[in-house]
C-alpha positions in Angstrom: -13.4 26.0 -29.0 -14.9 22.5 -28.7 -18.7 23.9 -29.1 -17.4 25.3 -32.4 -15.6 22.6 -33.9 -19.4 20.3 -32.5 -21.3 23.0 -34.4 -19.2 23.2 -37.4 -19.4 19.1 -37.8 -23.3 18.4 -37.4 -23.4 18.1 -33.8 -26.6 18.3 -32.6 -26.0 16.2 -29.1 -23.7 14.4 -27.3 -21.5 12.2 -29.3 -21.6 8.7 -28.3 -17.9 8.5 -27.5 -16.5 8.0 -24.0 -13.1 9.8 -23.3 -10.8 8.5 -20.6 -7.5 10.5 -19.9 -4.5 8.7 -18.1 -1.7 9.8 -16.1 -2.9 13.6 -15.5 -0.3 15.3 -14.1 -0.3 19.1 -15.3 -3.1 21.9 -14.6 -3.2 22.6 -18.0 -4.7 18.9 -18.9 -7.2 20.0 -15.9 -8.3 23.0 -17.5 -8.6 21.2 -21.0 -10.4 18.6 -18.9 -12.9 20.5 -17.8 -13.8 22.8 -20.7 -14.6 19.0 -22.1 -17.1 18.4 -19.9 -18.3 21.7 -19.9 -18.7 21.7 -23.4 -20.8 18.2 -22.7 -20.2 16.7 -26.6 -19.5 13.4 -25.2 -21.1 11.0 -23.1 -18.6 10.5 -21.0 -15.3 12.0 -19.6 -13.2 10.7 -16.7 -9.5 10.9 -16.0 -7.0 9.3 -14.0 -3.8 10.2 -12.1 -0.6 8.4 -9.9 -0.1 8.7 -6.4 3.4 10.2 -7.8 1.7 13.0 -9.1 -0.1 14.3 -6.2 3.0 13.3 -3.8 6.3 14.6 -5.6 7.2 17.2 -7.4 10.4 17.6 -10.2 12.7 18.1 -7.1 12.6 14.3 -6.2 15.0 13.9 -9.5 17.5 16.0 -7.8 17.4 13.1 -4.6 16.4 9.7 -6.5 17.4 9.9 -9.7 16.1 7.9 -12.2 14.3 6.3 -9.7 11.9 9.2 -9.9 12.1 9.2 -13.7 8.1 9.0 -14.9 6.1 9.3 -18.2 5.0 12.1 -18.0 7.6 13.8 -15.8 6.9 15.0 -12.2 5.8 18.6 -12.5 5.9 21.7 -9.8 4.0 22.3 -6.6 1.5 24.3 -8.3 0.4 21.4 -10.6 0.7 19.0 -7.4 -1.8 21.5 -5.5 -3.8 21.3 -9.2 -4.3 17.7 -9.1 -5.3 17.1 -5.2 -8.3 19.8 -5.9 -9.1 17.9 -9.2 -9.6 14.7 -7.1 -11.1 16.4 -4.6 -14.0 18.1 -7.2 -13.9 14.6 -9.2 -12.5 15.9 -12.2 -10.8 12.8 -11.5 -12.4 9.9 -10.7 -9.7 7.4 -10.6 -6.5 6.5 -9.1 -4.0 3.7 -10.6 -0.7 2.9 -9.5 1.5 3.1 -13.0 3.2 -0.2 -11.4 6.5 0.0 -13.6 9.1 -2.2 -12.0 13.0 -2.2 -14.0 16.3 -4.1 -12.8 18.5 -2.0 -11.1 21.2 -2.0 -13.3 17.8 -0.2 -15.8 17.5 2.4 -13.7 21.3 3.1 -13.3 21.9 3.3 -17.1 22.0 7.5 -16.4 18.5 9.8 -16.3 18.7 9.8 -20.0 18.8 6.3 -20.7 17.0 5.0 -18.0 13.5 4.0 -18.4 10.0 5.4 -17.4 8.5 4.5 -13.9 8.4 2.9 -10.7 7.2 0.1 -8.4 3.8 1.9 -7.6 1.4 -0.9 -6.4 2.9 -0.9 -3.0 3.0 2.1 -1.7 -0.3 3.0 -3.5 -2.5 2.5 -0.3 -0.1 4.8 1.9 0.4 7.7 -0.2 -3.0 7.7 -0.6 -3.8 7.7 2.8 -1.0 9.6 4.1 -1.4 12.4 1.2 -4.9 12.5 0.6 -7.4 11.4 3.7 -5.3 12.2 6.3 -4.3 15.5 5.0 -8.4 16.6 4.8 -8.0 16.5 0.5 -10.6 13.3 0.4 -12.5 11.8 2.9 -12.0 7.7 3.4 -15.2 7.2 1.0 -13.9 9.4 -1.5 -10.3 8.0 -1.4 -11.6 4.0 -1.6 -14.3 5.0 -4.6 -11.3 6.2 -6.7 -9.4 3.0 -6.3 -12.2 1.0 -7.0 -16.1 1.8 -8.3 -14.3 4.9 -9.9 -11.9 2.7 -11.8 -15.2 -0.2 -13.0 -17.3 2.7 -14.2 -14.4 4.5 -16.4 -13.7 1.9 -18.0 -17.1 0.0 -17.8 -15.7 -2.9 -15.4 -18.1 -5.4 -13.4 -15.9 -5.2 -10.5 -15.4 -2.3 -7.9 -18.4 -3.2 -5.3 -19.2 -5.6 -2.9 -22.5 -7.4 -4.1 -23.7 -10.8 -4.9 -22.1 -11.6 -8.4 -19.9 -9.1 -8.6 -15.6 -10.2 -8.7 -14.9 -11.4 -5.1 -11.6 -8.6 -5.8 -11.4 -7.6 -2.3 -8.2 -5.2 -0.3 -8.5 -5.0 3.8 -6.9 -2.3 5.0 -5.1 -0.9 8.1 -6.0 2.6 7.8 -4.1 3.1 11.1 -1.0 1.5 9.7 2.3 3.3 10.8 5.0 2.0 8.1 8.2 3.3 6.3 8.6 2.0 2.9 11.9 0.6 2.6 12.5 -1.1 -0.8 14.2 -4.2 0.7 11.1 -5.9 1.7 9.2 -5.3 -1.4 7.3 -8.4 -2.8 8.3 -7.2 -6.1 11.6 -8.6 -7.7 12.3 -4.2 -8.4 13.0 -1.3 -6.0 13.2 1.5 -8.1 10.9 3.4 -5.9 11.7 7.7 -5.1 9.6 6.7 -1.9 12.7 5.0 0.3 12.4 5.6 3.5 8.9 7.6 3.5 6.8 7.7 6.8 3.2 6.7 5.8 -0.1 5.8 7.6 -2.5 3.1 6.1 -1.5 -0.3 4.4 -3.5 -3.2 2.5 -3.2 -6.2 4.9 -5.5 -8.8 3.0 -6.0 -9.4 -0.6 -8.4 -11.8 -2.3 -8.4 -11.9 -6.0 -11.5 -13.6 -7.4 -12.3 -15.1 -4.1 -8.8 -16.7 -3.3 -6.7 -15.2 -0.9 -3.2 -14.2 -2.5 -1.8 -11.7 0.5 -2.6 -12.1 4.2 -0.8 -10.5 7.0 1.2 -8.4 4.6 2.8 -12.0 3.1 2.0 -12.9 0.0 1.1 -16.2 -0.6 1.4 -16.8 -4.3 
């Protein structure tokens, strides 16, 4: 195994490498994950995942399409289940949104021609909300430090904390937020979303990006 293959090369320690691993989605990466850190030859490993894998499963291709088309593909319930106990054990550490928007004509070329992804940053907040901390898989501090201190210190960011000299990045929230995404009134230009007419519970009301306030109310003002 890994041990072996350190052993067999010189290794007498960790290696000064950091390893960061996007877009889990499968328990297999989990497992390989994990006998990585176990095997502790590296000085750091983190990983990442997609609201869309711990929300959908390959059955949401049957109802949207292409629109639920992702690199890599949505996966069964048992890796779903996989990846909410991985963030729950911090396995992973980080959630992104894999914002892909494409034109709609993109996305109706046929599932085989169309191309990887979805409008992710808006419905990040929700799923997460809805899927995670209000379903008992996180708690609210667990859920915020993996969209923000958890991203800073994978990839060795200043930002992801409120403290003097640190990026004035900042998201207020509505964690008791009733909304139903309907693509329509996206701020993005794209809709491909597999989330239409979702129920969720917790939006981002507020943004300020390096100090100036580019969404307020919901509206943004850029």
């Amino acid at each position: 195994g890994l041990r072996a293959w350190h052993a067999a090369a010189g290794g007498g320690g960790r290696l000064a490498a950091s390893l960061h691993v996007a877009h889990v989605s499968s328990r297999e990466t989990l497992e390989a994950l994990r006998e990585l850190e176990a095997a502790a030859i590296l000085r750091r490993v983190t990983a990442e995942t997609c609201p869309h894998y711990f929300a959908l499963t390959s059955r949401a291709v049957l109802e949207a399409g292409a629109d639920a088309k992702m690199n890599p593909p949505l996966r069964s319930q048992e890796d779903v289940e996989a990846i909410k106990k991985a963030l729950g054990d911090d396995t992973i550490t980080v959630i992104a949104t894999d914002h892909a928007p494409h034109a709609p004509e993109e996305k109706a070329a046929g599932l085989g021609a169309a191309p990887f992804g979805i409008v992710g940053l808006e419905t990040a907040v929700g799923l997460v909300f809805t899927c995670l901390v209000y379903s008992g898989v996180l708690t609210l501090s667990q859920a915020v430090a993996k969209l923000t201190i958890g991203p800073a210190k994978a990839l060795g960011l200043p930002g992801g904390r409120i403290e003097p000299g640190c990026p004035a990045d900042l998201t207020l929230i509505d964690p008791e937020a009733h909304w139903r995404v309907d693509p329509e009134h996206f701020a993005s230009r794209s809709r491909n979303t597999p989330f239409a007419g979702w129920d969720l519970r917790g939006r981002a009301v507020t943004v300020f990006l390096t100090g100036r306030k580019v969404m307020a109310d919901g509206e943004v003002l850029l």
